[in-house]
Structures are given as structure tokens and as C-alpha cells.
N, C-alpha and C positions, 0 to 999 in steps of 0.2 A: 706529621713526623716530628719526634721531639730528637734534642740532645739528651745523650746518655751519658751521667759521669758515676765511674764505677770505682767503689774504693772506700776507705774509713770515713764512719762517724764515731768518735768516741769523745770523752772527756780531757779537756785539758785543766789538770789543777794549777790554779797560777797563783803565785802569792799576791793577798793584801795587801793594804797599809799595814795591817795588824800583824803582818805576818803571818796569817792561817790563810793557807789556801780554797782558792773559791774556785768553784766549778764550772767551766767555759765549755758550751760545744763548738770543740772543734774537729781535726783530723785534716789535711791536705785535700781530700776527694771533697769531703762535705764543705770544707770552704767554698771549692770552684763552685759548686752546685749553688748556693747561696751568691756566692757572686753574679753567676749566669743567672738566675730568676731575678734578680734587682736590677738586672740590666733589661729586664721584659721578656727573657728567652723562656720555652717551653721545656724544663729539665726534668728528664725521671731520675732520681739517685737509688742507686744500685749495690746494695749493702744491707746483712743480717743486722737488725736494730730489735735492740731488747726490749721484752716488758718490764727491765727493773725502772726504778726511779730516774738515773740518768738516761732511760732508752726514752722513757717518757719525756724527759726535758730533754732528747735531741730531735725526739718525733715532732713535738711542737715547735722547736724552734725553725725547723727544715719548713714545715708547714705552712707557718707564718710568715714565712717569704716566697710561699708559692710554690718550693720545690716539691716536685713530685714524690711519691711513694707509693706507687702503686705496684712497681716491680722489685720492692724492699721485699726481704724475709722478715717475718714477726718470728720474734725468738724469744725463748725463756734464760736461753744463756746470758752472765752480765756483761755490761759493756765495758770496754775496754778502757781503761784510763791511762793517763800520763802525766805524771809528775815534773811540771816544766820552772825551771833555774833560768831567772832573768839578769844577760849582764848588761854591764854599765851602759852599750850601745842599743837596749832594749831589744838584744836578738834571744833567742830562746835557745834552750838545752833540753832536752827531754830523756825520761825514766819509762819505758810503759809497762802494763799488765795487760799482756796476750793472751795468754793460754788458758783455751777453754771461754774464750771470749765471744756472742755473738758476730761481736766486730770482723770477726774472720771465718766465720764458720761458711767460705760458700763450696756448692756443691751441684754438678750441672742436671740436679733434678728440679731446682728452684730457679736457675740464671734463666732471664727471660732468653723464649725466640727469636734470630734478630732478622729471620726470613718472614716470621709475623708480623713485628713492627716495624720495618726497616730504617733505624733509626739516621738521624744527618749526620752525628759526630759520635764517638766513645772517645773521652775522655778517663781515663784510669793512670794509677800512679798509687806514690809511695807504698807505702809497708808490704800490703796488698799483692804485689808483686815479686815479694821475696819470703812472705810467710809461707811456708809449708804447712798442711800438704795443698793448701787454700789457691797458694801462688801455681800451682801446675794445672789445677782445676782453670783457671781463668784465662791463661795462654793458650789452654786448648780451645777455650769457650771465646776468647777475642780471635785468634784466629775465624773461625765462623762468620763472627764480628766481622772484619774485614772486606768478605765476601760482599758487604753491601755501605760500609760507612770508611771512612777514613780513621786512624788510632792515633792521637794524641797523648805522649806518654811524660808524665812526669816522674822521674827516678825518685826527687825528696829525699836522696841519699840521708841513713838512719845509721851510723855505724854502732849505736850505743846497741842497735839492734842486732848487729849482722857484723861484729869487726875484720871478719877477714873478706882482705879486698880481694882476692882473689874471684871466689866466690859471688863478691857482688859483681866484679865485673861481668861477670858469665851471666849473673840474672840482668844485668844493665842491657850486655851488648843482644840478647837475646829478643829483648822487648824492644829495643829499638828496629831489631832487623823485619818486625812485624807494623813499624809504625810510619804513620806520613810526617807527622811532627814531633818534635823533641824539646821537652820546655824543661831548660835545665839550669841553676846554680853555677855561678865562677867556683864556689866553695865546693859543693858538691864532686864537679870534672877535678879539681887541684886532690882531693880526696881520691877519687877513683884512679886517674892519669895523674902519680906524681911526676915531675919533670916534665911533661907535654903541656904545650899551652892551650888552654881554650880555643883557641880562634884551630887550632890543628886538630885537636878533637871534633870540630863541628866541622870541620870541612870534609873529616873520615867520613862520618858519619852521612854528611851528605852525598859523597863519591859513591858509598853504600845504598842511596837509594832513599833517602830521608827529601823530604820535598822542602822543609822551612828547619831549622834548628835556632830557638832563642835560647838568649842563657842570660838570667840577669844576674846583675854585679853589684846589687845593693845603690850606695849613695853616688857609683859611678857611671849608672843606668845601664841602658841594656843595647845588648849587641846582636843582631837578626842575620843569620847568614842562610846561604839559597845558591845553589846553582850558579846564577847571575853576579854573586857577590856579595859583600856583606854591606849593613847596614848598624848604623851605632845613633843609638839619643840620649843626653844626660839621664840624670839621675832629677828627681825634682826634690828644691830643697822646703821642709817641714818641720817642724816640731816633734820628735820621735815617741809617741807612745811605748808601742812594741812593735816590732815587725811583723808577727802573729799572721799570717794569711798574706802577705805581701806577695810572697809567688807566687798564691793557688791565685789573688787577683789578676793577674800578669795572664795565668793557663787562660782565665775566662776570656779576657779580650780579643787573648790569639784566635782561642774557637769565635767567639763572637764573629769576627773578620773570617775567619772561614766561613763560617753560614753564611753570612752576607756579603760575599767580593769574590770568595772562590779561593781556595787552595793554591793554585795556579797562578793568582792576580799576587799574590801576597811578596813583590816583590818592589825593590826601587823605592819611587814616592810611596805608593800604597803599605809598602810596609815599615815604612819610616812614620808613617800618621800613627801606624796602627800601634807602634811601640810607643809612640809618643801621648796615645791615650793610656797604653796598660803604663805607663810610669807615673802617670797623673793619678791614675786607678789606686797603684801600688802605694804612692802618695800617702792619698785619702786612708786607706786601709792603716797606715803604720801611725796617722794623725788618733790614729783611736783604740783604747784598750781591746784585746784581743782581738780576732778576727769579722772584722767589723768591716767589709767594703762597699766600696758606694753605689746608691740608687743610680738610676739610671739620669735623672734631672741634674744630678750633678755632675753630670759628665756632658753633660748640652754644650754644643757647640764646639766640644776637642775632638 
């Protein structure tokens, strides 16, 4: 049984020293997956990936950390890019090119069966879930999902993508009403819920039937709330490259802890360790240009 993370691999152009931008694989989904194999997990990533030049340098670089691809689409369509604006705190802005992209091309003649493989976890999130007509294909196809794995759903609110909140809320609340977890941004909910605070969005959400809701908060770490109560751990202090992958390292840990403790267990001390590793995690990730998070030996002993 492996973990399934379903969702973009595409190109982040990030600028230089020089000023020209250089070409990073990233996307939200492909991060998690690259995090979960570095940490020794069994990942398939789940995404139409191009034969152009960047599908070629996102295939290798998935590869070379193990991530799977055997339930990818090969695609001639190109991949999807995004133009990312770094500010002064080293958090990212992003521009992307969708349409007609591999990157979003799925379609439930190619989404694997998940009564054949019956996978442990689906992980899925950002864009993925609000592109049309891409995003209706894969609610119907995680529904299915379900029937055998738990959904782990990261929003990765995009407004440069999708600016009326309206609209995203109905794709937010929709995927959440299908999920066990919810790995979400303080920035993200203050976007979607203006005037509601955090901590009352994640308590909806779990009156709703959400088993664990994390949200993290950047330099002010992260807050785990459940049924039982919530839970809060700093923020760990670093040297900031970019933020680049800081949340999708966050998603990996959460599932990590689910594969191994159990859904159910992720409460109290167990899930105060368990933030207290994904903020070390997130840590390491922002210590380094682009989406870079850590092996698994480097997390020994947290």
C-alpha cells in the first residue's frame, strides 16, 4: 500500500541574483510528494506530466527522490508554469500558465483505481481543485477515493487564480465536506473567512466532521485543532531563504503521523510532537532556496 498525493507538478520561475529567472520544480502536490519520499514513505504522485523540457526536469527530479510515477499521465501537453515575486520576508507571489497545460489535463479514463490499489492516504490540494473542468473530474474520482483511504486536503488558496471568494469558498467548503483532514494557512482562512477567526473556522469545520484541522501561521507556528481541543507549537527560528514548500512540508508530516499513529491517535501529546516535527520540517524547508525539505536523518530524534 503506498501514499497517494494528487495534484500539480509544474515550474516555478524564481528569480536570480541576476535577476533572470531560473526554473524550480515545484507546485504544492509535488512538493508533499518529495517531502513524503525523503522521509522514506512509499509515494505514487498523481498528475499529467509533460514530455516537453520542464515535464522532463520535473520527471527526474520526482524520481530522484523516489517519488513514484507509475500512476502519472505521459502527456505531450506543456507544463504549466508560474512566475513567482519574492518579498522581503521571502514568501512568494505567484503568476501561472494553465490552460492547455498537462498539469491539469485529468480525466477519469487515466485516474488510477483505488478499489485496485487501495491506497493508505490521498493527499490532494491546491489549484487542482478549483481548475475546471479538471477540478469536478477529481471530486468525483476522490469521492471513490474515500471509500477506502482517508483525504487529506490542502486548499493553497490562489486568488491571483480564482479572485472571487465567493466561488472559492464553495470549492473550499466542498472538499473539505469529503475530507478527514484539513492542512490549511492563517493567510489562506483570513482570505477566504474575512472577519472569522481561525481558531472558529477550524472548530466549523470540525463540528462538520473533519477529524484533525492544522493551519499554520508562519514565524508563529502552528495550531492543531480536533474534537478533544486544540493544540499550538512555536514557530522555529531560522535563517529565511524563501518559504517555497514550507506548508506542503507541514501536509507531509501530518500524513506521515497518520500512516504511522493512526488518524484517531493524532490528538493531545501525540499531536503536539507531531507539529512540533512538521515546524522543524518547515524550518529546514525555508533554510533553503526553493522547495527543498528534509531527508529523513535530519529529522532523527524530533
Amino acid at each position: 500500500m503506498s501514499i497517494w498525493v494528487c495534484g500539480e507538478v509544474l515550474i516555478d520561475l524564481i528569480p536570480g541574483a541576476d535577476g533572470v529567472r531560473v526554473p524550480h520544480v515545484g507546485g504544492g502536490p509535488a512538493n508533499t510528494a518529495k517531502a513524503l519520499a525523503r522521509l522514506g514513505h512509499d509515494v505514487q504522485f498523481i498528475d499529467g506530466i509533460s514530455s516537453d523540457q520542464y515535464g522532463l526536469m520535473s520527471r527526474k527530479e520526482l524520481l530522484d527522490d523516489e517519488v513514484k510515477l507509475d500512476l502519472a499521465l505521459k502527456s505531450v501537453k506543456p507544463t504549466c508554469t508560474a512566475e513567482v515575486t519574492l518579498a522581503a520576508d521571502g514568501s512568494g507571489s505567484y503568476v501561472f500558465n494553465i490552460d492547455g497545460t498537462a498539469t491539469f489535463d485529468f480525466s477519469l479514463d487515466w485516474l488510477p483505481d483505488p478499489s485496485r490499489y487501495k491506497p493508505q492516504v490521498l493527499h490532494i490540494g491546491t489549484l487542482v481543485t478549483v481548475i475546471e473542468p479538471g477540478a469536478d473530474v477529481l471530486y468525483d474520482w476522490a469521492i471513490r477515493v474515500a471509500e477506502f483511504a482517508p483525504i487529506v486536503y490542502d486548499p493553497n488558496i490562489r486568488p491571483s487564480v480564482m479572485g472571487d471568494r465567493d466561488r472559492y469558498q464553495a470549492s473550499v467548503e466542498k472538499w473539505v465536506a469529503i475530507s478527514s483532514v484539513i492542512k490549511v494557512s492563517d493567510d489562506d482562512v483570513e482570505w477566504l473567512y474575512p472577519g472569522e477567526s481561525v481558531e472558529s473556522v477550524a472548530q466549523r469545520w470540525i463540528n462538520d466532521g473533519a477529524a484533525l484541522v492544522v493551519i499554520t501561521r508562519g514565524i508563529n507556528g502552528l495550531l492543531g485543532v480536533t474534537a478533544s481541543g486544540s493544540v499550538e507549537v512555536p514557530g522555529v527560528k531560522i535563517e529565511v531563504a524563501d518559504t517555497v514548500g514550507a506548508g506542503d512540508t507541514v501536509g507531509a508530516i501530518i500524513v506521515e503521523a497518520m500512516v504511522e499513529k493512526g488518524i484517531l491517535n493524532l490528538t493531545d501529546e501525540v499531536l503536539k510532537a507531531t507539529l512540533h516535527r512538521a515546524a522543524v520540517a518547515a524550518g529546514i524547508t525555508c533554510s533553503r532556496k526553493g522547495a527543498q525539505p528534509p531527508y529523513k536523518h535530519e529529522l532523527k530524534g524530533i
